[in-house]
N, C-alpha and C positions, 0 to 999 in steps of 0.2 A: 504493500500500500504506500507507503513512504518511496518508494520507490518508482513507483507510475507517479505520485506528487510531484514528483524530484524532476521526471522527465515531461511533466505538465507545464512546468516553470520555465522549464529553461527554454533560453531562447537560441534561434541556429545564427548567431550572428556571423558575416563572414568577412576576414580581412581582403580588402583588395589589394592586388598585387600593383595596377595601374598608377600612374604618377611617380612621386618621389620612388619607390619601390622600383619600377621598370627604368626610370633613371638609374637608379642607383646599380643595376644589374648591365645595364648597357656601358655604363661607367667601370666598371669593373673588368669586363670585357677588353673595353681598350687599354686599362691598366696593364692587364697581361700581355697584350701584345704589343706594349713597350717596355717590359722587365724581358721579355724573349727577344728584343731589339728588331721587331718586324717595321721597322723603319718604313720602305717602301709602301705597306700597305697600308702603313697610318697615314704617309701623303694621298695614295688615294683617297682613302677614308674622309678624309677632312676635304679634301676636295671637292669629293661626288656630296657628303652632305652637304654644302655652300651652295654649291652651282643647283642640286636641286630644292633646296631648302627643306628637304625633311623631319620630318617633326614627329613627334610623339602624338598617342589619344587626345592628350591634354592638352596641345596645339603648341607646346614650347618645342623650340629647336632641337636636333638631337647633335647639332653642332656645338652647342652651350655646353652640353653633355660632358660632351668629348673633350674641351676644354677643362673640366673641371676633373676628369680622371687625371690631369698633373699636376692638383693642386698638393697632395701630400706625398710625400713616400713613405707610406706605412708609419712604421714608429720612427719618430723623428729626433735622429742619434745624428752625431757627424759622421759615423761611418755609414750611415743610410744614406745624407746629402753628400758626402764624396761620392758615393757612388753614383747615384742621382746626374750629380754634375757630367763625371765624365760618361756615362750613357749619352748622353745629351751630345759630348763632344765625338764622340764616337757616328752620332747619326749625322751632325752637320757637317763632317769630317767625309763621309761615304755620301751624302748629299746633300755639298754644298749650298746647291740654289734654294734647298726646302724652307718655302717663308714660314710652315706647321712646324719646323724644329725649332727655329731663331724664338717664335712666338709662345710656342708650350715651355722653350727655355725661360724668358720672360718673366711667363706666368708663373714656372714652378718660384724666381729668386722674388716676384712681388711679393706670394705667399711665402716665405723664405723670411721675408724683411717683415712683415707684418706679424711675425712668430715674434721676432725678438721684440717686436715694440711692445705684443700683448692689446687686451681686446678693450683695456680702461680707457679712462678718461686721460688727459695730460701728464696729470699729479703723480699717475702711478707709472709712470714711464721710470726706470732705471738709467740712470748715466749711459751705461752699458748697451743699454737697449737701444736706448734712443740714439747711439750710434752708430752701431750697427744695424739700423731700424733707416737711416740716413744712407749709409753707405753703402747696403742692397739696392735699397730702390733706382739708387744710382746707377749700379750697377745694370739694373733691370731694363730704365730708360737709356741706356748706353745701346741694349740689346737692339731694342724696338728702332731707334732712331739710324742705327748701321746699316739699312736699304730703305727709300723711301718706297721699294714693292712690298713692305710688309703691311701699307697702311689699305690695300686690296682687299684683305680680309678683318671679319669683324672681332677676329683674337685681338686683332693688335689694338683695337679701340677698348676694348674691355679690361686689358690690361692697363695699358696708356692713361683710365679715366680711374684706374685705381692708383697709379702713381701720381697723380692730378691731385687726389686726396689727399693722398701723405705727403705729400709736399707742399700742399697749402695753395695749389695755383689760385690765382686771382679768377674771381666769378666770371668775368667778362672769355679767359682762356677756357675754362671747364666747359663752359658753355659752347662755346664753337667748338673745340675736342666731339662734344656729342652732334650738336647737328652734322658735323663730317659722318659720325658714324652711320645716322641715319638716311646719308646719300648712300651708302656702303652695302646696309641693309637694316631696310625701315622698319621692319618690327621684329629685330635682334633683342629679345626682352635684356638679356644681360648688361644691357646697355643704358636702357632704361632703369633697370634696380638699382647702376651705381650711379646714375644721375641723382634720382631719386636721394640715396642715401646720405650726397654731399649736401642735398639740399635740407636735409633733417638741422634743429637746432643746433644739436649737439657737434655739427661739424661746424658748413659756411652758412647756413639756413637763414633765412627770418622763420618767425611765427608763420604759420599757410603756405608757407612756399611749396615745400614738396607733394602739398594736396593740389597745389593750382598746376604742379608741375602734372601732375596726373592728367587734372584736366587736356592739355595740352596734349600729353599721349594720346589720350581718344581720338582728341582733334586728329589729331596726326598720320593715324590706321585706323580711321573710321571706314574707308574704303572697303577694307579686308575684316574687320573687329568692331566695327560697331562702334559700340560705348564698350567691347570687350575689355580693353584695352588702360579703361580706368580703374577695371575689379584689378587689373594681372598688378596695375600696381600697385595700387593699394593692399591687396594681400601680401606681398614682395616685400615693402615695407614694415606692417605689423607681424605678419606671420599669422597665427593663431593668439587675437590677442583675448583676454578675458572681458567682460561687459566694462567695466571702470576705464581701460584704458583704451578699449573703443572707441566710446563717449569723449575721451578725453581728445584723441584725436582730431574731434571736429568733422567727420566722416557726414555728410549729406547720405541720408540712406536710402533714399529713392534714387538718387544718383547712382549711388552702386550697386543696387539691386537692379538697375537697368544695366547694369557694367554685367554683372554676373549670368542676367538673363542673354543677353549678346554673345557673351561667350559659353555659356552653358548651350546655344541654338547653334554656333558653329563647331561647336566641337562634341556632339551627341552621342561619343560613342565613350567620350570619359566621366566616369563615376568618381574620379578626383576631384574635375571641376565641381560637380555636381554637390559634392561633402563641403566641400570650402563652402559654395553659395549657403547653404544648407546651414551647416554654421554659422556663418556670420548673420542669418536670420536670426539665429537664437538670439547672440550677442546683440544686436540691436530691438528685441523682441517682437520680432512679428511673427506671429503665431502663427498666422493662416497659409505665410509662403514657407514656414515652418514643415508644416504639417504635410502641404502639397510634396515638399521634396524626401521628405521622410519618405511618404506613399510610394514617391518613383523610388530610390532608392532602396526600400525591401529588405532592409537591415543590409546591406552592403557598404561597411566603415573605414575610411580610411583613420588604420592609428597613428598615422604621424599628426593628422587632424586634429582626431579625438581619440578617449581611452576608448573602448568596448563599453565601461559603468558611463563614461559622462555622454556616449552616442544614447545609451537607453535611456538615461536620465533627463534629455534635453528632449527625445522621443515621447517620453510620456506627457512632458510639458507642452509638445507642439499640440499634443492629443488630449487634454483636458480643455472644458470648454468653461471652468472660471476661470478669474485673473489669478494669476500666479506671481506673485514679484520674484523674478529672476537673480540670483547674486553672482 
């Protein structure tokens, strides 16, 4: 009896593999086959993803992807980055002209330089750090700037507008950095999130700025995304934020729920976008578009989103029909 109870209750909730997950396995992938040094077919790789723009369910690049398989080396020892390093001299050594080595190189010494600075504020920067935090990125831009054919593809801006950051460029530079990118390719998200993130307070920002910058994305890939294009960044930005710092935001929420519906219509085959929308209903409380997406959705969670408790938890609340006040 306790037993048909038990199996009465429970729910089949199911993790989806889609999104960050199939990123994260595609990523993987090409990690391997730059520890096995398949060089040449990472030039293709990166090529044919470019020139065709393919993308995941969830309508991000799988170029972006690719990119960010050389942002670590595993456990990060100096004997991991020696090695790292001369891998690296090893492919641009056997192929020269490859602007994907010069650029993944780049990218691995930004993230490289960003280690030693640390993820705080100023204050907590180290003598140490902040030298060596200086003297990578140097490095980094030394890379990038040694062909002007590296500025063809959209690594070299993603990195470039992360060295933009730690370096402090003046808004008026950061700012044309990005429109370049966007001649390059218009709706390269990577591009946008570190736009975006310079324009946060906490870096060069004013108050609204990074939300108006948003706006400006729609504008910009309405074409292709709608208002998609305001949800990508403003998720990009918060992340999965709780209701307090939602609010706190300044988020227009008819605005983004038209952001979300935009891109939840052109990309209908991911149940990633569909969890994000889904969510940030809760977080701003609307029940009814709550409920709607719950229904499409059919218990299918992503948990990088949400836990398994807090998707049934926000489930029941879309489904109860008095007010609930939300915490």
């Amino acid at each position: 009896m306790v037993g048909l109870l038990g199996v009465s209750r429970a729910r089949a909730y199911e993790k989806i593999a889609e999104g960050g997950p199939d990123r994260a396995a595609f990523s993987h992938a090409v990690h391997e086959l730059f520890l096995d040094e398949e060089f040449e077919l990472l030039d293709q790789m990166a090529d044919k993803l470019f020139k065709e723009k393919t993308r995941f369910a969830d309508g991000t690049w799988k170029l972006a992807a690719f990119y960010r398989s050389f942002t670590v080396p595993g456990q990060s020892t100096k004997t991991n980055w020696h090695e790292w390093w001369a891998r690296y001299g090893r492919w641009e050594k056997k192929y020269p002209h490859s602007a994907t080595a010069r650029v993944m190189h780049a990218w691995t010494m930004m993230n490289y330089a960003w280690e030693a600075r640390g993820s705080g504020y100023a204050d907590t920067i180290s003598n140490e750090g902040g030298e060596l935090f200086v003297d990578r990125l140097r490095i980094g831009r030394d890379i990038l700037e040694s062909d002007p054919e590296l500025k063809k593809i959209p690594g070299y801006y993603a990195v470039m507008m992360t060295v933009a950051l730690g370096q402090g460029w003046r808004k008026d530079q950061a700012e044309a950095l990005f429109i370049e990118s966007a001649v390059v390719a218009r709706d390269f998200e990577e591009c946008y999130f570190i736009r975006a993130y310079y324009l946060q307070t906490k870096w060069y920002g004013e108050p609204g700025e990074w939300q108006r910058f948003a706006e400006h994305a729609a504008e910009a890939t309405k074409d292709d995304w709608g208002r998609g294009f305001y949800a990508r960044v403003v998720w990009g930005v918060l992340g999965t934020p709780d209701k307090k710092r939602f609010q706190d935001a300044g988020i227009d929420w008819a605005k983004l729920k038209q952001g979300f519906e935009d891109l939840v219509q052109r990309t209908p085959e991911s149940l990633w976008n569909k969890n994000a929308f889904c969510y940030y209903a809760c977080m701003a409380g609307d029940r009814e578009t709550a409920r709607r997406l719950f229904d499409e959705l059919q218990d299918r969670y992503a948990p990088s989103i949400w836990s398994e408790e807090a998707f049934a938890f926000h489930k029941r609340w879309a489904k109860q029909k008095s007010r609930v006040i939300m915490k």
